[in-house]
C-alpha positions in Angstrom: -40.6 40.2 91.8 -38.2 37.5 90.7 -35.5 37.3 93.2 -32.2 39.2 91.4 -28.9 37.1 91.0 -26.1 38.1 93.5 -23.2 40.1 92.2 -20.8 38.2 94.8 -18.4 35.4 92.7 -19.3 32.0 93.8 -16.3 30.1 95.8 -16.1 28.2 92.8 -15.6 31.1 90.9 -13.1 32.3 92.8 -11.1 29.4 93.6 -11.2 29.2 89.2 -9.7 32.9 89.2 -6.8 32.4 91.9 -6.2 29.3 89.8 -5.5 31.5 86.6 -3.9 34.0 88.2 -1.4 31.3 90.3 -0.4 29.8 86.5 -0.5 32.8 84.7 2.5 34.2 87.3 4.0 31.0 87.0 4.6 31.2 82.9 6.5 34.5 84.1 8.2 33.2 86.5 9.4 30.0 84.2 10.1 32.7 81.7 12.2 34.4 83.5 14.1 32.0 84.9 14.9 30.9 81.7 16.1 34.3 80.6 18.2 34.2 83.2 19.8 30.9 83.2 20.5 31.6 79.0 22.7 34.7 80.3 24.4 32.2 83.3 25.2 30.1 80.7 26.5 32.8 78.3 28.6 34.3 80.5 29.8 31.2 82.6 31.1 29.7 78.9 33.4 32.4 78.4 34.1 32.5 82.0 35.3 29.2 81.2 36.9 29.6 77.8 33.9 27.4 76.3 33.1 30.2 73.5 35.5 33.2 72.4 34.4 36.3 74.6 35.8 38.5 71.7 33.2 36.7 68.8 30.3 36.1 71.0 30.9 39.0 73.9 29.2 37.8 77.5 26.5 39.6 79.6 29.1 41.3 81.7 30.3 43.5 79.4 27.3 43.8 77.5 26.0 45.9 81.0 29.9 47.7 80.4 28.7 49.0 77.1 25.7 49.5 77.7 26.5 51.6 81.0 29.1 53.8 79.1 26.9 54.2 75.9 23.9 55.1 78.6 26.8 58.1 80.6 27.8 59.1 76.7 24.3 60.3 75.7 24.5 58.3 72.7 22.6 55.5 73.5 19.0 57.8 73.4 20.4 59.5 70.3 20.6 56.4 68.8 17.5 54.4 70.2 15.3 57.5 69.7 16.5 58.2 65.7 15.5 54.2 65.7 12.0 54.8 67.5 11.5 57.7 65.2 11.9 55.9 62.0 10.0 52.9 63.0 7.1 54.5 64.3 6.7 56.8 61.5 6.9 54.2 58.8 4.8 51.8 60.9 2.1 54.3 61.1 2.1 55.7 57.8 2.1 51.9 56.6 -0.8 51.0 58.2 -2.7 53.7 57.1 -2.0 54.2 53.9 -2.2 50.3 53.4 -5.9 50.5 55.2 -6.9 53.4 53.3 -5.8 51.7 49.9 -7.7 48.3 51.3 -10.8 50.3 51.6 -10.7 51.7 47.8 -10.0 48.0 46.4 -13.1 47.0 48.7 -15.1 50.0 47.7 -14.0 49.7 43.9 -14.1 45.7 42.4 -12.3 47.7 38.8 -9.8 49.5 41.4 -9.4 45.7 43.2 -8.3 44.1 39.9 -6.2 46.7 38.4 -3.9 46.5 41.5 -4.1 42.8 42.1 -1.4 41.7 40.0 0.8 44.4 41.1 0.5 43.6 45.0 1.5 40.1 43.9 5.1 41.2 42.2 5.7 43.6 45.0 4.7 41.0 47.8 6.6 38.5 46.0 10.0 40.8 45.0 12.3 41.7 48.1 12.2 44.9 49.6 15.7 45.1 50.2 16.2 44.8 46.9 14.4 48.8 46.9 16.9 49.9 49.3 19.6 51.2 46.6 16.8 52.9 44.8 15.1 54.6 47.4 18.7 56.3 48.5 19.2 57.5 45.0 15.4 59.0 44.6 15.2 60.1 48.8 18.8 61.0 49.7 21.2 58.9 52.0 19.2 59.8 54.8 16.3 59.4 57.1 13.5 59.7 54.4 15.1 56.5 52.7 15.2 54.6 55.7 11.5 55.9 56.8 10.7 54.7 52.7 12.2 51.3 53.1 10.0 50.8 56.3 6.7 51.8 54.3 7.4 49.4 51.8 8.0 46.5 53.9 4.7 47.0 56.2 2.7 48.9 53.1 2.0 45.8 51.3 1.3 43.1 53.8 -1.3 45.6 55.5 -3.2 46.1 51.9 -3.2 42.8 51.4 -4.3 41.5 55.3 -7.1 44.3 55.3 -8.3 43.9 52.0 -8.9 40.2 52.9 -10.6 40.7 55.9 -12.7 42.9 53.9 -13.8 40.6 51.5 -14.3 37.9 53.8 -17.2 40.2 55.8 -20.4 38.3 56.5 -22.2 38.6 53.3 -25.3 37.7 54.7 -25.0 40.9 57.1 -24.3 42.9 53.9 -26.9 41.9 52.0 -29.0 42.7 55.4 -28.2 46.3 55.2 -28.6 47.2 51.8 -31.9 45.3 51.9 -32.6 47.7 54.9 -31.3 50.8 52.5 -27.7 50.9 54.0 -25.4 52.9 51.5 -22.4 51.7 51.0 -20.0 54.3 53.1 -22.9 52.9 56.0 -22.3 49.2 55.4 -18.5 50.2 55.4 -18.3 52.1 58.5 -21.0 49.9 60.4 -20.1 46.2 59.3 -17.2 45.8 57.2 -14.8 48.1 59.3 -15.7 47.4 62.6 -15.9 43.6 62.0 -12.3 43.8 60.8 -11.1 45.3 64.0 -9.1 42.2 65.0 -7.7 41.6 61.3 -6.1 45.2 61.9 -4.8 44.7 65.6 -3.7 41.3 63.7 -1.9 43.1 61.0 -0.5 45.7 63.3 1.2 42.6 65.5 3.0 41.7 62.5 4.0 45.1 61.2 5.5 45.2 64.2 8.2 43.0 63.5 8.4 44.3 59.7 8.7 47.9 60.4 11.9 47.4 62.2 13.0 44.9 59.9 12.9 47.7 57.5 14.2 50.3 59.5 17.6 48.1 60.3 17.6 47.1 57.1 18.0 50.9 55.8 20.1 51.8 58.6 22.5 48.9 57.4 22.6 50.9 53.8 23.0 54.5 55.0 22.6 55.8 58.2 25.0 57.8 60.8 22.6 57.2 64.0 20.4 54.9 65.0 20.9 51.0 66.7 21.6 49.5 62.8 24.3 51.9 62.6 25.5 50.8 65.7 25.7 46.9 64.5 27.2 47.9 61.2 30.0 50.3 63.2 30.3 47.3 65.7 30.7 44.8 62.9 33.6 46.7 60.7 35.9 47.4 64.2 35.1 43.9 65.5 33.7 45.2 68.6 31.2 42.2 69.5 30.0 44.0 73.1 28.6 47.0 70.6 26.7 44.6 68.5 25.6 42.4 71.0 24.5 45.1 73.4 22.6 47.4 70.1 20.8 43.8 69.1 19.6 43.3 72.8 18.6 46.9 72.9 16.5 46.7 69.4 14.9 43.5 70.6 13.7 45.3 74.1 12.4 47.8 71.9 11.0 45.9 69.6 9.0 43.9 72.4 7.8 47.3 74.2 6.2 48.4 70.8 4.7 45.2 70.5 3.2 45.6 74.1 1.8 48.8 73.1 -0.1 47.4 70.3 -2.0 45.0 72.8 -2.3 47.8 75.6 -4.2 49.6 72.5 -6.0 46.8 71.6 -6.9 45.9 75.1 -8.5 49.3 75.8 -10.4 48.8 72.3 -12.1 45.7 73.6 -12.5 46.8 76.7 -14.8 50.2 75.6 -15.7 48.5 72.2 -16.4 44.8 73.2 -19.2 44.0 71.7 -18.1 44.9 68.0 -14.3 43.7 68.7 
């Protein structure tokens, strides 16, 4: 019997692994360390009447607001209405946008009916929307939650649909030549092979979903962290708006982390199609 490889890592092997492992915690620790040394320098300026405490604000009472919004209860009310709206226009974005990608993919007359209009509404600004989404939704959160969709809606049509077309057509051909229908070539090539063009496009929404959720908040809202900028803004209290930016941008990061925990445990059961 031919003699079986050993499962035990070579030294070389190891030696390669500590090696990734010493310069991946090094990035973090350089990271860090410039985290921190931006804050020194934020709060040591004022400290030292560099920059105007009351236009910029300065770490130290950052934590102060943040500390009394935290003992007030209203910093979760107004996180959480945030959360809320993002994740439910995120979510219905992507799949409504996926679901609409498959039809245009599935239907070459339904693909160029739509393709002019995805180019206006790519093109025209979303914002622009907001007015009209309050008058048809209510100044409330199904506007804001609307203002998200639109935002993410089109960029994930237009990503999917893409990575749709762009499937190896030489696989396709394979399959129908092997009797594949066409729900079978969508849900065994075209789909899976388009797994990282969605985690891809989910990355990005990201970003855009709270874009559009701040956005609305900014036009009507009487919770939520864009609220608390607006309110911060028109009563010149810099520590609110600084401290409800640092808070939506720690949010913001934590969703993103989420999409590549998901997409980590995806490659991790489904690596050989991802």
């Amino acid at each position: 019997m031919p003699e079986q490889l050993s499962a035990t890592p070579s030294p070389q092997r190891l030696a390669y692994l500590k090696a990734g492992r010493k310069r991946k915690h090094t990035i973090h620790m350089v990271q860090l360390l410039i985290l921190l040394l931006l804050f020194s320098l934020w709060e040591l300026s004022t400290a030292l009447g560099w920059s105007d405490a009351f236009l910029v604000s300065r770490p130290s009472r950052i934590v102060s607001t943040f500390t009394n919004l935290w003992h007030s209860g209203d910093l979760w009310r107004h996180v959480g209405t945030s959360c809320l709206e993002t994740v439910v226009g995120f979510t219905a974005g992507t799949l409504l946008g996926t679901l609409i990608a498959v039809g245009m993919w599935w239907s070459d007359f339904v693909s160029r009916v739509l393709d002019p209009y995805l180019v206006v509404l790519n093109a025209l600004p979303k914002t622009a929307l907001g007015p009209i989404f309050i008058v048809w939704m209510g100044a409330g959160t199904g506007s804001i939650i609307m203002m998200t969709l639109a935002i993410s809606l089109i960029v994930t049509i237009l990503n999917m649909y893409m990575g749709f077309t762009s499937t190896d057509h030489s696989k396709i051909q394979l399959m129908r030549t092997l009797g594949a229908t066409r729900r079978q070539i969508l849900w065994m090539l075209v789909f899976p092979s388009n797994y990282p063009t969605l985690f891809n496009t989910l990355k990005v929404n990201v970003g855009l979903s709270w874009v559009g959720v701040i956005m609305g908040e900014f036009l009507v809202s009487k919770a939520g962290l864009g609220y608390l900028i607006v309110y911060g803004s028109q009563v010149f209290n810099m520590d609110l708006v600084m401290t409800s930016v640092l808070i939506l941008a720690v949010a913001a990061v934590v969703m993103y982390q989420l999409v590549l925990w998901l997409e980590k445990i995806l490659n991790k059961h489904w690596g050989v199609i991802l």
